[in-house]
N, C-alpha and C positions, 0 to 999 in steps of 0.2 A: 464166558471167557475161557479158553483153552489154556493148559498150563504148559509152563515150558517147556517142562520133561519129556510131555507128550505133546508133541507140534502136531501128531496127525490127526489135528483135531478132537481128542476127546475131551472133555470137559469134565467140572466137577463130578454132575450126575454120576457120569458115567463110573469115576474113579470108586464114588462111596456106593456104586451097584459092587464093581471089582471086589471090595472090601469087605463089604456084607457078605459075598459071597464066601471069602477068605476066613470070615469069621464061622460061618456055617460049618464048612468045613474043617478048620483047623479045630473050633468049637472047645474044647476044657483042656487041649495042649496050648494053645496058645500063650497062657501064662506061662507055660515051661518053656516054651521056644523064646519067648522076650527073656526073659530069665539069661536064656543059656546064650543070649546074642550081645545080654551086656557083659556078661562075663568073660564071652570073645574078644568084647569092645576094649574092656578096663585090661586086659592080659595084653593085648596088640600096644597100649599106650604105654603099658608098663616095658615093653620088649624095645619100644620107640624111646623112650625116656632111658634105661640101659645103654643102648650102643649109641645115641648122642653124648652119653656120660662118657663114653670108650672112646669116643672120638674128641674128647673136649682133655681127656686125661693123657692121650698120645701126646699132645705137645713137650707137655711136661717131661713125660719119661723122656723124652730123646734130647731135652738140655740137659737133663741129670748128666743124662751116659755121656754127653759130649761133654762135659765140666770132668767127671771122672775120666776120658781120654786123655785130656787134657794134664793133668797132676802127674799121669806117668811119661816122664824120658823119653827120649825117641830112642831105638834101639840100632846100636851101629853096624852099618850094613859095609862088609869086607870091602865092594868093590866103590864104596868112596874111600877107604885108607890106601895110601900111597904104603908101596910096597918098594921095601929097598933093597935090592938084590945084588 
């Protein structure tokens, strides 16, 4: 049974030949490379988790500032007063 990933036909065999091979090679890095892919992992979720926090706090800030626009007077502008000459 062929896996999704791979439609061009390869199958399990094939992938845990791929694998072994991968282990061969990468052979006593390998705990450091998983190591250094979760720490990629957990840093990207955490940077993910941040700017959805930045995005979830903008609302906020811009009712403040429109409540505090709000409290100050409008300021009068010359050419709505009648001027009597």
């Amino acid at each position: 049974m062929p896996l999704a990933l791979f439609s061009g036909g390869v199958g399990y065999a094939e992938v845990l030949v791929i694998l072994a091979i991968a282990l061969i090679v990468f052979g006593r890095r390998l705990p450091g490379v998983a190591r250094s892919l979760g720490r990629s992992i957990l840093e990207f979720k955490k940077g993910l988790k941040d700017v959805q926090d930045d995005i979830e706090a903008e609302p906020e800030d811009e009712s403040e500032s429109g409540n505090a626009k709000a409290d100050v007077p409008p300021a009068q502008n010359d050419s709505n007063t009648e001027k009597k000459e």
